[in-house]
C-alpha positions as CSV (number, residue, x, y, z in Angstrom):
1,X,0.0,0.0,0.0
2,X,2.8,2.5,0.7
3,X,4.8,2.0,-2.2
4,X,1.5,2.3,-4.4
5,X,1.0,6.2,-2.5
6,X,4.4,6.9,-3.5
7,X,3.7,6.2,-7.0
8,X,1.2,7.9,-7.4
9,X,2.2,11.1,-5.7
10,X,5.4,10.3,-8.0
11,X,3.7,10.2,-11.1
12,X,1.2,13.0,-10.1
13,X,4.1,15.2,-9.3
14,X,5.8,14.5,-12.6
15,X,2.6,15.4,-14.6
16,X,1.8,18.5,-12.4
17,X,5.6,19.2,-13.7
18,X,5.8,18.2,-17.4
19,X,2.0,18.9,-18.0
20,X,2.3,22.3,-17.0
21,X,5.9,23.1,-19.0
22,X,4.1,22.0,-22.3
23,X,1.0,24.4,-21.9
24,X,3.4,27.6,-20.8
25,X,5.6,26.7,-23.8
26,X,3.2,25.7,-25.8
27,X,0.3,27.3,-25.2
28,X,0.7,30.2,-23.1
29,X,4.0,31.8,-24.4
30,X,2.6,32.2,-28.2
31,X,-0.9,33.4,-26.9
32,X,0.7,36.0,-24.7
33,X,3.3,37.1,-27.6
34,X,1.2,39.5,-29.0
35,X,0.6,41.5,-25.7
36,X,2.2,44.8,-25.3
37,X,6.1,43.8,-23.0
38,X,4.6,45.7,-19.7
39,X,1.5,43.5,-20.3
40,X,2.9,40.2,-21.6
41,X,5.8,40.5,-18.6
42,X,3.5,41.3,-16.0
43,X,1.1,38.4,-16.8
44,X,4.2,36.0,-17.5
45,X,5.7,36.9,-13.8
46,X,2.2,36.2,-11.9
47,X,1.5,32.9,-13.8
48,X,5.2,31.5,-13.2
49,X,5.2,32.6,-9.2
50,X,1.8,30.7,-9.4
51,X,3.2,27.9,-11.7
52,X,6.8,27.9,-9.6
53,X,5.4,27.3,-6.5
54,X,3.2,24.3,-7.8
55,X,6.8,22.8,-9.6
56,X,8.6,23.5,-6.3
57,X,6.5,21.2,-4.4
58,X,6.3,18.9,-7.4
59,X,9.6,18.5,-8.0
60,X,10.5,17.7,-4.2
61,X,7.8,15.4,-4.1
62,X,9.1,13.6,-6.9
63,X,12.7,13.2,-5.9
64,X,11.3,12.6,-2.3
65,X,9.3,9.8,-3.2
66,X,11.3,8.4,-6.0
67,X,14.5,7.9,-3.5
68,X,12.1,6.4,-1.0
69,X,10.6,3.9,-3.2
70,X,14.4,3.0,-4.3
71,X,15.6,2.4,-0.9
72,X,12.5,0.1,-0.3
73,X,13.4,-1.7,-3.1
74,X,16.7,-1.8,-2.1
75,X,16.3,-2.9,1.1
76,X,13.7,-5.6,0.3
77,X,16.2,-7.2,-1.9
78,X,18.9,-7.1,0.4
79,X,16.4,-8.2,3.4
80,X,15.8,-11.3,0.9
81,X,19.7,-12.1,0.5
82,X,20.0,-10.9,-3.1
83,X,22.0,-8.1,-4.0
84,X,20.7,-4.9,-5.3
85,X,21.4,-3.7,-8.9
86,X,19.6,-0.8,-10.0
87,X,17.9,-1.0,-13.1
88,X,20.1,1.4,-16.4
89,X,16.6,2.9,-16.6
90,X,16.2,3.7,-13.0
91,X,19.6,5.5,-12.6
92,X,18.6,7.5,-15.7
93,X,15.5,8.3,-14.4
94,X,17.4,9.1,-11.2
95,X,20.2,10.8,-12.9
96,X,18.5,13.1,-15.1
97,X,15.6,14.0,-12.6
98,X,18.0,15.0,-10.0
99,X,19.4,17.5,-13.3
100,X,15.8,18.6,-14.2
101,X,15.7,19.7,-10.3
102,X,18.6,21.5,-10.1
103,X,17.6,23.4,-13.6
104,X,14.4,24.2,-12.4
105,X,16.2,26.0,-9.0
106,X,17.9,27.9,-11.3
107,X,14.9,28.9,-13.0
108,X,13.1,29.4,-10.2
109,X,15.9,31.5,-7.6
110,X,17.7,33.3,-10.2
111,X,16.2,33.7,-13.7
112,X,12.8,34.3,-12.0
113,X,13.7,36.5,-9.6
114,X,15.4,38.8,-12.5
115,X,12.4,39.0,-14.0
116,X,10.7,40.1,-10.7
117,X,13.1,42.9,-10.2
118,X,12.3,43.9,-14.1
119,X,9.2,43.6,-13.7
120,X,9.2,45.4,-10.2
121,X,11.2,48.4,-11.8
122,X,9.7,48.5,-15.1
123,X,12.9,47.3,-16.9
124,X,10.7,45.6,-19.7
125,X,14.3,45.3,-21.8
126,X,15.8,43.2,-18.9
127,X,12.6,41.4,-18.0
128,X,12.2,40.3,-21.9
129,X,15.6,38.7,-21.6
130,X,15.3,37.2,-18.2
131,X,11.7,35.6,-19.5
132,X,13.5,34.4,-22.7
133,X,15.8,32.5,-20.2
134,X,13.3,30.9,-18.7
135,X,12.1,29.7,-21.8
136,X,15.3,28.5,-23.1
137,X,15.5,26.4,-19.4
138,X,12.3,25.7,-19.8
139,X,12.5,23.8,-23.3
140,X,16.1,21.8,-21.4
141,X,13.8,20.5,-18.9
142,X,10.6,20.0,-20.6
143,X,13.0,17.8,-23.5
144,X,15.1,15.8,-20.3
145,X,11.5,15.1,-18.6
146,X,10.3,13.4,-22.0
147,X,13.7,11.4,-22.3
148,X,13.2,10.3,-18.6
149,X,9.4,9.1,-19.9
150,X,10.9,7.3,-22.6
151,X,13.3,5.8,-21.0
152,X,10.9,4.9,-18.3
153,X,8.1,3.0,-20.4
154,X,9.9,1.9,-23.4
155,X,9.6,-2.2,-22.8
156,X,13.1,-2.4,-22.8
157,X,13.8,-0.7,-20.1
158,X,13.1,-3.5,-17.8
């Protein structure tokens, strides 16, 4: 029963995270490109501070549960005399979620907070770059969190 809780909250967390990068690049971001930069900047900050703090919790929640259903794993196997070798596809998964975490802290505590301070001081030159940052962060982590799903689910990978 536990280690079905953490896979959901796992899997919930991820789509929470990738489900939400694909509609602010995809959807959101071209919508919003024909605003005026005050405008577009403005709306862009408020919807990322709301969207941040959704992929903050996310992302802990993934890496939280995810090493907590390893070390059961783990342990179980060990407990049972056998010898634990982590699946390729799990230290991928592992390996490139811990990257997409540490990307998305550098979205969130630096590239986002340049855009605040634009946005707070009506920089809309600065804030324009700092956004098209984001974006460019954005499109890394969004492309590494479909390689982990691939990696994840292809048949092979087990």
């Amino acid at each position: 029963m536990l280690y079905a809780t953490l896979k959901t909250i796992h899997l919930l967390s991820i789509i929470v995270w990738i489900g939400g990068m694909v509609f602010a690049h995809f959807f959101l971001r071209p919508a919003v490109a024909q605003l005026e930069p005050p405008l577009r900047l403005r709306l862009m900050h408020e919807v990322l501070g709301r969207f941040f703090k959704a992929v903050l919790a996310a992302s802990l929640l993934t890496l939280g549960s995810g090493v907590w259903m390893l070390g059961r794993v783990a342990k179980q196997v060990v407990q049972s005399g056998g010898s634990f070798d982590m699946p390729l596809a799990w230290t991928l998964m592992a390996t490139l979620g811990v990257l997409m975490v540490a990307i998305f802290m550098h979205i969130r505590f630096a590239l986002f907070k340049r855009l605040g301070r634009a946005v707070a001081t009506s920089e809309w030159e600065a804030g324009g770059l700092a956004l098209a940052q984001i974006r460019t962060w954005v499109s890394v982590n969004l492309g590494l969190g479909v390689v982990v799903l691939l990696v994840t689910l292809m048949p092979w990978a087990y």
